[in-house]
Backbone as CSV, one residue per row, in Angstrom:
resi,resn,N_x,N_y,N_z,CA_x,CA_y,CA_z,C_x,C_y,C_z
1,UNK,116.597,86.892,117.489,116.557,87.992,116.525,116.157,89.285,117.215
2,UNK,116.874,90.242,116.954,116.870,91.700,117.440,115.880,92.626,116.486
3,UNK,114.830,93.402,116.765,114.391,93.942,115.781,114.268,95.899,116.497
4,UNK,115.648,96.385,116.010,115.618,97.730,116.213,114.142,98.678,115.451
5,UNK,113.601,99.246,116.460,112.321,99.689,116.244,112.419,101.170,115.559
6,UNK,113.601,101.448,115.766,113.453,103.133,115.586,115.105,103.621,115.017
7,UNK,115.255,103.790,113.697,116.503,104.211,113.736,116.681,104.944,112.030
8,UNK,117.227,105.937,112.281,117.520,107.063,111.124,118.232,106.765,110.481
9,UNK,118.627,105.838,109.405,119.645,105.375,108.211,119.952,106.711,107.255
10,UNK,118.387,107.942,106.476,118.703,108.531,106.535,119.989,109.804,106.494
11,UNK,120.560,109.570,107.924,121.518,110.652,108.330,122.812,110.605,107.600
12,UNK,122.970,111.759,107.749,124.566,111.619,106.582,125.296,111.393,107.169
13,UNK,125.471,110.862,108.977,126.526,110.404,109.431,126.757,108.702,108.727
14,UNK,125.741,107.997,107.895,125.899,106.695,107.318,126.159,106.823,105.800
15,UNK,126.168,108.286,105.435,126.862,108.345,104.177,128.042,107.386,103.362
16,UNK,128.808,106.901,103.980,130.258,106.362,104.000,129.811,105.052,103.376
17,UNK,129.469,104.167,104.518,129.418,103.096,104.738,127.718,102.674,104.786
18,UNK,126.789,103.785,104.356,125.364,102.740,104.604,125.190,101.436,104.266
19,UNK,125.280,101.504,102.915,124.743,100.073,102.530,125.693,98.530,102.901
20,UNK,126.965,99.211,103.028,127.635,97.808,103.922,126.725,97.515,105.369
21,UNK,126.693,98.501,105.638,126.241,98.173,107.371,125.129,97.942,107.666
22,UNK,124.314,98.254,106.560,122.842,97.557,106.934,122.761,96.212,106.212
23,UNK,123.738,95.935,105.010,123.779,94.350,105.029,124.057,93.866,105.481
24,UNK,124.969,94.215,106.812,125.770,93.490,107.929,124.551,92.873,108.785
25,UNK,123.573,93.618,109.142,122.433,93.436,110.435,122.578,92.426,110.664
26,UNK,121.497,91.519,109.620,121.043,89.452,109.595,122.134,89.110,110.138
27,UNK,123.648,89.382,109.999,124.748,88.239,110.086,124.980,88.826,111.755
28,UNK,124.374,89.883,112.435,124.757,90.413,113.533,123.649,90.243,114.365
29,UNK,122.536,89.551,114.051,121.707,89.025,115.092,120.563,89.888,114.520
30,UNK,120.224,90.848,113.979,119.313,92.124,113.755,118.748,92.083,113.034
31,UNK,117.517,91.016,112.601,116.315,90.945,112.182,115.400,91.392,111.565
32,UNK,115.109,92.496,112.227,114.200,94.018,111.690,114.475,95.215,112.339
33,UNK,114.536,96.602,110.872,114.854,97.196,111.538,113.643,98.410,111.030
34,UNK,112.979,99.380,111.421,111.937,100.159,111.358,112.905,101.858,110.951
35,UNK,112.645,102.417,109.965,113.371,103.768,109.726,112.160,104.330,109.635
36,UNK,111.824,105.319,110.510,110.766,106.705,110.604,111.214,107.565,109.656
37,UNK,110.284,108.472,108.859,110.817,109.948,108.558,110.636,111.290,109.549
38,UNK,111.250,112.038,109.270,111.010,113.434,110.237,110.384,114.690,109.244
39,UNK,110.197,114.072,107.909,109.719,115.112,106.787,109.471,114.505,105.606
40,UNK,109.026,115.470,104.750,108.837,114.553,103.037,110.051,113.833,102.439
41,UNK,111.091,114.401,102.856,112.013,114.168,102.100,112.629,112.917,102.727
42,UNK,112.685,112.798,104.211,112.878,111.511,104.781,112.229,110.453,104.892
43,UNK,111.115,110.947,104.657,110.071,109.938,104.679,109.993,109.011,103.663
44,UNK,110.540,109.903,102.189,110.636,109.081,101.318,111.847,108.505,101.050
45,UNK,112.738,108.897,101.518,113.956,108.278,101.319,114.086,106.805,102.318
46,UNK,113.189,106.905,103.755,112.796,105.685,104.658,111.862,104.436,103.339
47,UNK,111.246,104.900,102.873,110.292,104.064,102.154,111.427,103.598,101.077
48,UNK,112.648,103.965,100.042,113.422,103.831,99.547,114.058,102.591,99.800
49,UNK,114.715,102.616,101.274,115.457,101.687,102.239,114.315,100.131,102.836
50,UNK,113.139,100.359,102.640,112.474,99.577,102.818,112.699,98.968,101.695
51,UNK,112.310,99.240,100.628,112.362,98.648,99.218,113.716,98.355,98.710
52,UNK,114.674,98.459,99.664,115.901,97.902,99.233,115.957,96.641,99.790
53,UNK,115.760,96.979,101.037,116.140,95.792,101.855,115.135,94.895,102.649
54,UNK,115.560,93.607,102.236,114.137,93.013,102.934,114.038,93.235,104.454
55,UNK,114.633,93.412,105.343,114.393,93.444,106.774,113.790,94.890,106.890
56,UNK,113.989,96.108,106.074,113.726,97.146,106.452,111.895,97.503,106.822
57,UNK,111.517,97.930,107.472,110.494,98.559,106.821,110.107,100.632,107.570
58,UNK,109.374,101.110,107.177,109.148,102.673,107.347,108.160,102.862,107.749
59,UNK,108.063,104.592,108.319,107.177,105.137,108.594,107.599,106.517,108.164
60,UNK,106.231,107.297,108.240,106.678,108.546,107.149,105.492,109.422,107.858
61,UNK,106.301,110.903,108.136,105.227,111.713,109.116,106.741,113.083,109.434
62,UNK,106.061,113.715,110.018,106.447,115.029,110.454,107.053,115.330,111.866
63,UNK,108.505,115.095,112.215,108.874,115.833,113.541,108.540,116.987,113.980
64,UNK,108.190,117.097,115.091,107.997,118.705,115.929,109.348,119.658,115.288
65,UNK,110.249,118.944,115.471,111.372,120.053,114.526,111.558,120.232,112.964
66,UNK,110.769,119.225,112.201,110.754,119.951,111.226,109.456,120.051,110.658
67,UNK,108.580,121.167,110.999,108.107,122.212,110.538,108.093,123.316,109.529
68,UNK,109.592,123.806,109.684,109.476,125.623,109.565,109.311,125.318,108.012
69,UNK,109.683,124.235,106.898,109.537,124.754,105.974,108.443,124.492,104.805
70,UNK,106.927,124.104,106.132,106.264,123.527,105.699,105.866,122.385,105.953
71,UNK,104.372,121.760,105.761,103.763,120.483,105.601,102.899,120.282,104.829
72,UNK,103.450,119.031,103.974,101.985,118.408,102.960,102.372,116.758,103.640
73,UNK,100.899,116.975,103.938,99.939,116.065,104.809,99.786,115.097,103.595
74,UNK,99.302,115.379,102.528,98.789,114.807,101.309,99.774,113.627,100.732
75,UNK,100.977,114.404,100.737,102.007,113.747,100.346,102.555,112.332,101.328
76,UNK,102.487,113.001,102.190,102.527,111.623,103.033,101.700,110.694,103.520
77,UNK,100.119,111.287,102.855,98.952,110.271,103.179,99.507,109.050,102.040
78,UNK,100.059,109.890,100.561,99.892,109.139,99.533,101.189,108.365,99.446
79,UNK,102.532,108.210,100.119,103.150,107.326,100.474,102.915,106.383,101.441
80,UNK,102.210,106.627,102.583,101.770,105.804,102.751,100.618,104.520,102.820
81,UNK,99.947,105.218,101.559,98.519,104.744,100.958,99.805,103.803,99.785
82,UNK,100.612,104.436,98.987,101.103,103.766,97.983,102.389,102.757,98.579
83,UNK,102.682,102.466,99.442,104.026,101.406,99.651,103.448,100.536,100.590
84,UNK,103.435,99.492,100.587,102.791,98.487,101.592,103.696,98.386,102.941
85,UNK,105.316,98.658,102.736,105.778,98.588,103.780,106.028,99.920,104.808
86,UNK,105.023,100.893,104.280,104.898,101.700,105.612,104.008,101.249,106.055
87,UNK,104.285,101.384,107.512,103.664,100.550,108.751,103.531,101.428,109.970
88,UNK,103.772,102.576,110.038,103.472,103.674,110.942,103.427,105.111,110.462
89,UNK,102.747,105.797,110.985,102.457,107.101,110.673,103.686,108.164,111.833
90,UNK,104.403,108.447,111.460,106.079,109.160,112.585,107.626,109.537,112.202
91,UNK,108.178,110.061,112.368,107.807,109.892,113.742,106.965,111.785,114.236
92,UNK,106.037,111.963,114.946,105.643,112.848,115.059,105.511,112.918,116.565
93,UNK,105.003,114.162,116.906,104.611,114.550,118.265,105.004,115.952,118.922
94,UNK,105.670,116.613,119.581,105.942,117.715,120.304,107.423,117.503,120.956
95,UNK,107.524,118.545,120.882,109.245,118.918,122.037,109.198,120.367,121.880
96,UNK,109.159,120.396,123.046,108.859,121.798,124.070,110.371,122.153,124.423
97,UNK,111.519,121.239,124.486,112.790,121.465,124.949,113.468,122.110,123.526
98,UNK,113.314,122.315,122.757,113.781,123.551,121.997,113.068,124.646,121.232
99,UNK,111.933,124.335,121.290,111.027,125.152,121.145,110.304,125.732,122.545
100,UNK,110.191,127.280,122.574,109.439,128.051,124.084,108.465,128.852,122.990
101,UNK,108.978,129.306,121.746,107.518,130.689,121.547,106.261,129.204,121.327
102,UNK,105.090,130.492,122.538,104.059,129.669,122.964,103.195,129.584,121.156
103,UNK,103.555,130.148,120.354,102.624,130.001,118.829,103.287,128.550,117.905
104,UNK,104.285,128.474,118.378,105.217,127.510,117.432,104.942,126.385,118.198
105,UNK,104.567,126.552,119.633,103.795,125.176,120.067,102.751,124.963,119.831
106,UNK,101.971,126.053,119.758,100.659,125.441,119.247,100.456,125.170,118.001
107,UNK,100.983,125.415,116.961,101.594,124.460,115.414,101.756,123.205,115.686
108,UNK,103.116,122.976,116.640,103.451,121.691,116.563,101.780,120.827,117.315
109,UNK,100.943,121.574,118.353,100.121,120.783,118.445,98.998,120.377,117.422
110,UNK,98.683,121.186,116.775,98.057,121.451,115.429,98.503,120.336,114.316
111,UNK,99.743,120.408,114.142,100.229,119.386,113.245,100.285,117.756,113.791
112,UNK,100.423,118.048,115.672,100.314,116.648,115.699,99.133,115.906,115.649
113,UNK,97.956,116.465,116.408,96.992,116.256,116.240,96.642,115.689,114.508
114,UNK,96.519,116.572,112.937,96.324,116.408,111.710,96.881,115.053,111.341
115,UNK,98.391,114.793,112.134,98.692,113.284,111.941,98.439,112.667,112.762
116,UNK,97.402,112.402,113.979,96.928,111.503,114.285,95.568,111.176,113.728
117,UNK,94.539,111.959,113.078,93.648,111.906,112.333,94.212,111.002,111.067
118,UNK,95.066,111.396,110.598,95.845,110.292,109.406,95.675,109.390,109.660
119,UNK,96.997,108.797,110.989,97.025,107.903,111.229,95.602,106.552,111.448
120,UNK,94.645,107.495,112.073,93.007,106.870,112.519,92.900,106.752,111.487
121,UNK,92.380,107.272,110.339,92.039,107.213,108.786,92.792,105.900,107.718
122,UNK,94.002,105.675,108.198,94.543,104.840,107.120,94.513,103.565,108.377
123,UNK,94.060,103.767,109.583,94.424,102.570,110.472,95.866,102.288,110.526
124,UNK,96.879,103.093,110.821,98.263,102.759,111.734,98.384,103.489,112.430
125,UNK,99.370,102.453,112.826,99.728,103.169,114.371,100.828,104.524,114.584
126,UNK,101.273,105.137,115.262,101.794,105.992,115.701,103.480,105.749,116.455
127,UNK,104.387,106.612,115.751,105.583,106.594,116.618,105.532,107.757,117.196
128,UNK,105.498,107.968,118.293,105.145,109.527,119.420,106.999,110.079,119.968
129,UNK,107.342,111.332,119.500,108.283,111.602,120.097,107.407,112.909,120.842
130,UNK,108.457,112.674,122.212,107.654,113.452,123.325,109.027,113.948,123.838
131,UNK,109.619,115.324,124.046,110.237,116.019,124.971,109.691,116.992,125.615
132,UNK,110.154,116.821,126.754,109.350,118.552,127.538,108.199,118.672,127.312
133,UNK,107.308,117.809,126.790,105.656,117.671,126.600,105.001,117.122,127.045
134,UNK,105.353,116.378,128.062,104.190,115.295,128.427,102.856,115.325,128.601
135,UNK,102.780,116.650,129.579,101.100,116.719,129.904,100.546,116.926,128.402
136,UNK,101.304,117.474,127.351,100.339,117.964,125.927,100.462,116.852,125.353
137,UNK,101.347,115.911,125.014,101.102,114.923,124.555,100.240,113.527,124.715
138,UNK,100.296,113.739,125.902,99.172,112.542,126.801,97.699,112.643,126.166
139,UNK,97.896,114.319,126.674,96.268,115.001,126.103,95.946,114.752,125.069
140,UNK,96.695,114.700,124.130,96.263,115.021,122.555,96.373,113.030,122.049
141,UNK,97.383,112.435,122.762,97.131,110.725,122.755,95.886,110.378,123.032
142,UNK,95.182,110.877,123.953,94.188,110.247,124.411,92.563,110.912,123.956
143,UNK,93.152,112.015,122.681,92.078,112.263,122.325,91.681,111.585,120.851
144,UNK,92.687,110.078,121.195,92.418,109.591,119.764,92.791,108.079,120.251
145,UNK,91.156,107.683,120.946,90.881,106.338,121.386,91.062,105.519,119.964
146,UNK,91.094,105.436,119.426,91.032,104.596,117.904,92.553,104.570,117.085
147,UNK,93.250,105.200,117.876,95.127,105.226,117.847,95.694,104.425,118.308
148,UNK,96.399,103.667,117.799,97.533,102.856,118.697,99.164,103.411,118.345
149,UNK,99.988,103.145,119.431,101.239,103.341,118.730,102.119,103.109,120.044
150,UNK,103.595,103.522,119.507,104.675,103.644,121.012,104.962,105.076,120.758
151,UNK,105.486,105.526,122.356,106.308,106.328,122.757,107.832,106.182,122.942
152,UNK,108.417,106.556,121.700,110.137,106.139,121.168,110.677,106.814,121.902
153,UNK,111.626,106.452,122.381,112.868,107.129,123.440,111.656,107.245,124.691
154,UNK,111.267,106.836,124.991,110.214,107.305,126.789,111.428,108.076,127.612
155,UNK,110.830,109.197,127.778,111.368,109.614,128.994,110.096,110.311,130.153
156,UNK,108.968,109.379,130.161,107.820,109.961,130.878,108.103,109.574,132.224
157,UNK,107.432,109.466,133.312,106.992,109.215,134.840,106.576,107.821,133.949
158,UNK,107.064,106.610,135.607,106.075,105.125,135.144,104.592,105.373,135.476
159,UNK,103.887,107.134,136.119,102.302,107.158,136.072,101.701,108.051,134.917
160,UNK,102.732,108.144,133.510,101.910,108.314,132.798,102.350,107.054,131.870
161,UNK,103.782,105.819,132.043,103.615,104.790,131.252,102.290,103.995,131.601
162,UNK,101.350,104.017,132.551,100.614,103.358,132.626,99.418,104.146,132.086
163,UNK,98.906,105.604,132.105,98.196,105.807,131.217,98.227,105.311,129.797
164,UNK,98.810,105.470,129.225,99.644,105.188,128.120,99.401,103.753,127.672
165,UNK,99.484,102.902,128.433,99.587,101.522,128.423,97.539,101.133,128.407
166,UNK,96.956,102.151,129.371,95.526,102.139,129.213,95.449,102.462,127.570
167,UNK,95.760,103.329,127.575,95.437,103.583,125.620,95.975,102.832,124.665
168,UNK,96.655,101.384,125.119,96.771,100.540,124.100,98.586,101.083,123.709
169,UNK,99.061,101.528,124.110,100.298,101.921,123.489,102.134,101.472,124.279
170,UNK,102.541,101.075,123.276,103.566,100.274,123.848,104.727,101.318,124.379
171,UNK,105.703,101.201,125.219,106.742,101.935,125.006,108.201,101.543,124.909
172,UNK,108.924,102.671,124.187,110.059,101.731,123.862,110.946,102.797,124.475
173,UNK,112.479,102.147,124.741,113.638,102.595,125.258,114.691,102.478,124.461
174,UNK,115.575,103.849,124.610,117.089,104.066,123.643,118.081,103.721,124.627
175,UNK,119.888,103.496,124.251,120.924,103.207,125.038,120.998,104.254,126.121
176,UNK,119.889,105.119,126.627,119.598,106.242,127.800,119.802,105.063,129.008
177,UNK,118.786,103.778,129.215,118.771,102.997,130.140,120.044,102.629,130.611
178,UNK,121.309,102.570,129.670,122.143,102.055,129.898,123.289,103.115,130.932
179,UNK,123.075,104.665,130.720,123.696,105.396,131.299,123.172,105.341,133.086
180,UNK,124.367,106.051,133.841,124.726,105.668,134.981,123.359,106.493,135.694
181,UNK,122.863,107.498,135.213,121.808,108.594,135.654,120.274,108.015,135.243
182,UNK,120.160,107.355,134.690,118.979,106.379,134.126,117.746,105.708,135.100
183,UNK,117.411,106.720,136.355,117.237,106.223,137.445,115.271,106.126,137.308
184,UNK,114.772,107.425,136.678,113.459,107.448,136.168,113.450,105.868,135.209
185,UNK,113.678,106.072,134.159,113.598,104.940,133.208,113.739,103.431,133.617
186,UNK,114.978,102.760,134.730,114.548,102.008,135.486,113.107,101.643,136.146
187,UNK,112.848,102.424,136.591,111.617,102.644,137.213,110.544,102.090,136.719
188,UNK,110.500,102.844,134.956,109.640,102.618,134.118,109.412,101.165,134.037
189,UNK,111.042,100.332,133.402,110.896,99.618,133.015,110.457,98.204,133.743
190,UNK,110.809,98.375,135.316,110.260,97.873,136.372,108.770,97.974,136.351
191,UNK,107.944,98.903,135.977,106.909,98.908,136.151,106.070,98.706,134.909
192,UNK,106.248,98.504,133.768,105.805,97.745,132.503,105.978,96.943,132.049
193,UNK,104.563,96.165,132.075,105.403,94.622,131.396,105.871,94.524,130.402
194,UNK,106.877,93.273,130.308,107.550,92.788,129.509,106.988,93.051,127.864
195,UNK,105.544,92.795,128.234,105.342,92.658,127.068,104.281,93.689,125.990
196,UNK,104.749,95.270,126.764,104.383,96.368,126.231,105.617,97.210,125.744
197,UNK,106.452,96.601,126.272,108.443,97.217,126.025,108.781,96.853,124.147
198,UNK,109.484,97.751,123.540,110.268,97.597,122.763,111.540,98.311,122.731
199,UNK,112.500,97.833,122.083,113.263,98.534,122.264,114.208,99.161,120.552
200,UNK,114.817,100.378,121.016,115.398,100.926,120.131,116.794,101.895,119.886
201,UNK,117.576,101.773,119.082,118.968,102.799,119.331,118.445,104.204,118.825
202,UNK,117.344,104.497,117.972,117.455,105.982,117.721,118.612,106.473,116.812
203,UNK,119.395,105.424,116.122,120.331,105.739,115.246,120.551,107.271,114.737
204,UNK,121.502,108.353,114.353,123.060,107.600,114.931,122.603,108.157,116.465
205,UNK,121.445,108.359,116.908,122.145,109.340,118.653,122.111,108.459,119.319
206,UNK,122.628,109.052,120.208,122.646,107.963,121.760,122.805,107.001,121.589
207,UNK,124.148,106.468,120.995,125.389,105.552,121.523,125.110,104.861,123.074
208,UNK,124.764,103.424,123.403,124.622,103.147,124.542,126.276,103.002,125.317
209,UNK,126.114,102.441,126.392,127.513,102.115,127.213,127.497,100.818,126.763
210,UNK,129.006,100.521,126.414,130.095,101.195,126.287,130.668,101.754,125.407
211,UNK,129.618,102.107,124.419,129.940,102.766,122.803,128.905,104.255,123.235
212,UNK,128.737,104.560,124.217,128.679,105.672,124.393,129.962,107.241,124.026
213,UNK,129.431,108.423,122.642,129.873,109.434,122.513,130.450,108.757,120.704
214,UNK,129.733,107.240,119.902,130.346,106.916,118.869,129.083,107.276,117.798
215,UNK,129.177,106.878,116.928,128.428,107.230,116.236,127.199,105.645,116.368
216,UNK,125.865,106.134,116.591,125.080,104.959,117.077,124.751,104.152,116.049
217,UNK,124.484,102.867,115.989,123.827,101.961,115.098,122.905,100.766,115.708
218,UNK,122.247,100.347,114.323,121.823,98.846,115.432,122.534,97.270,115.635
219,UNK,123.674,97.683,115.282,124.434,96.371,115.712,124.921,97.023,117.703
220,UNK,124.655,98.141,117.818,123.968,98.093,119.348,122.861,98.390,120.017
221,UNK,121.769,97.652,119.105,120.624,97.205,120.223,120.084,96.359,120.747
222,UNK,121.521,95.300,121.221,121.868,94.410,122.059,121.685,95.031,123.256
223,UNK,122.229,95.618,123.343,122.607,96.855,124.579,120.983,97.027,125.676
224,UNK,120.460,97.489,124.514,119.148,97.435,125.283,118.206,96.714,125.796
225,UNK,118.513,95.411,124.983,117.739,94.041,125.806,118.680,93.633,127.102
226,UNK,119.714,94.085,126.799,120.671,92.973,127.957,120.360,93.911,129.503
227,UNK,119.945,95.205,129.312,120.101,96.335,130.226,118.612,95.686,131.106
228,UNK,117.515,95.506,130.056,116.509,95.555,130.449,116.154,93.904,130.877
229,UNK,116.908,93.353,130.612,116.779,91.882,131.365,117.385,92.118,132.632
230,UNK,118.368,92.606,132.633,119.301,92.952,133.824,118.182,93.414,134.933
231,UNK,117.213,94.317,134.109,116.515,95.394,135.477,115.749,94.365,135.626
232,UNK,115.277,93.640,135.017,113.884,92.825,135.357,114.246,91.391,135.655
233,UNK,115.740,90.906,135.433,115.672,89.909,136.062,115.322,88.512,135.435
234,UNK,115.627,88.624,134.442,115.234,87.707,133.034,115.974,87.418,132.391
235,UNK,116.292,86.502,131.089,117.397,86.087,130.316,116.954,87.119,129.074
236,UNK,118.454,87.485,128.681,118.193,88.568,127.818,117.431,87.915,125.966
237,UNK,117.681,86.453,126.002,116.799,85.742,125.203,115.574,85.839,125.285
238,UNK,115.068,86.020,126.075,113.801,85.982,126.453,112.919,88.091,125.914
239,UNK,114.027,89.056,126.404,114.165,89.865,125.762,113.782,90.038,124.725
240,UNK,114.857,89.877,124.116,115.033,89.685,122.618,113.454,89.187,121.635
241,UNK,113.484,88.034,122.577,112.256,87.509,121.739,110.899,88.254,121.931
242,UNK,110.916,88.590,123.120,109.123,89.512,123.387,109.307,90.846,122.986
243,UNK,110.590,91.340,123.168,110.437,92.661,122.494,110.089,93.154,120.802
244,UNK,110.612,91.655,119.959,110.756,91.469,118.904,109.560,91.272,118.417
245,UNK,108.956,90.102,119.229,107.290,90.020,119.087,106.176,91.355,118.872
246,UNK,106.408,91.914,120.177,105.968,93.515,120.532,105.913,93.898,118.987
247,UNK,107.197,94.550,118.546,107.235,95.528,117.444,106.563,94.748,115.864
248,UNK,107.038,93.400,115.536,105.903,92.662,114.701,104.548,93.449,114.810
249,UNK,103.802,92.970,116.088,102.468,93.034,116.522,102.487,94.548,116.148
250,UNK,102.869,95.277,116.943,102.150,96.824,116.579,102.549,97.492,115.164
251,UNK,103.743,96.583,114.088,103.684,97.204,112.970,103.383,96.354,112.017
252,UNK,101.938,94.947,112.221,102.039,94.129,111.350,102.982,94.000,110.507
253,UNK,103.705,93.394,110.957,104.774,92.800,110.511,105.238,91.366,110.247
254,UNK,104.515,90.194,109.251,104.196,88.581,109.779,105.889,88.074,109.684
């Protein structure tokens, strides 16, 4: 059983066809699948999809990109105080790669920080998106010993996956590993064990190879166990199963 950790149902690229294709999962190997919000409005529409479907479950929190039109904190304390199947506080964190005015970063640090206090407060864990941030995100991770969570899509150095890994926090990988330039992330995954890895498509982006440039789903996040057995040298069963374990464990999940 495959359990995609991170993926946006959400998006209106699944307008068409959502609800066929997420009843498809079970019959396609895909187990569990975790939908983050990036705002109120996704957040609750993630908690929606949980309550549809039994494999689903959510998390509900604030992207670095959406900001501009506001945050109530409140609102998303009280979805996730009121639905049992949110199970993470995300996806939140910083990206510095489209944002430069130095005030709109210090918001996004401001806001990430307010949801990691949440997160400590209700006791869950954290989905961390990190671009172009690392040194600020590390900082502001590690100023919240009483946090657990992953870093979705990793694109860090393997010497801050091992900080990282000191603070209790797992990391997970998108169909990026699978591209030909993927030479950092190897690295990573060489250098973390097996059994701090999860993995995820990031639905619809980043299409792995050979469905790279399609519209993404998790009937390919096959892709990512088979890549990462490949690097490490393991049966991709074996994959499958500890990565699957992994994401259970950090989103109580029995």
């Amino acid at each position: 059983m495959l359990f995609d950790t991170h993926a946006h149902y959400d998006d209106g690229r699944f307008d068409e066809d959502r609800d066929a294709l997420l009843r498809s999962m079970p019959e396609n190997g895909v187990g569990l699948i975790l939908n983050p919000g990036c705002d109120l409005a996704t957040s609750r529409t993630a908690v929606s999809f949980a309550e549809t479907y039994d494999f689903m479950y959510a998390a509900v929190g604030y992207h670095p990109e959406n900001l501009e039109n506001g945050v109530d904190l409140d609102a998303i304390r009280t979805l996730a105080e009121a639905h049992p199947k949110v199970r993470a506080i995300g996806e939140i964190g910083l990206d510095y790669y489209w944002e430069k005015d130095a005030e709109k970063r210090a918001y996004q640090r401001e806001i990430f920080r307010s949801q990691m206090v949440l997160a400590e407060a209700l006791s869950l864990p954290v989905i961390v998106h990190d671009r172009d941030a690392h040194a600020d995100c590390l900082a502001i991770t590690q100023e919240f010993a009483n946090v657990r969570g992953v870093y979705h899509c990793y694109a860090g150095s393997a010497e801050m996956a091992h900080e990282l890994l000191n603070a209790g926090y797992y990391i997970s990988f998108t169909g990026v590993i699978t591209f030909k330039n993927a030479r950092k992330a190897i690295e990573v995954i060489r250098a973390v064990p097996l059994d701090r890895l999860m993995i995820e498509t990031d639905s619809p982006y980043m299409a792995p190879e050979p469905y790279r440039g399609r519209r993404n789903s998790s009937l390919y996040v096959h892709r990512m166990a088979e890549t990462i057995a490949e690097i490490k040298d393991i049966s991709t069963a074996e994959v499958e199963r500890v990565t699957t374990e992994n994401g259970k464990k950090l989103f109580s999940i029995d």
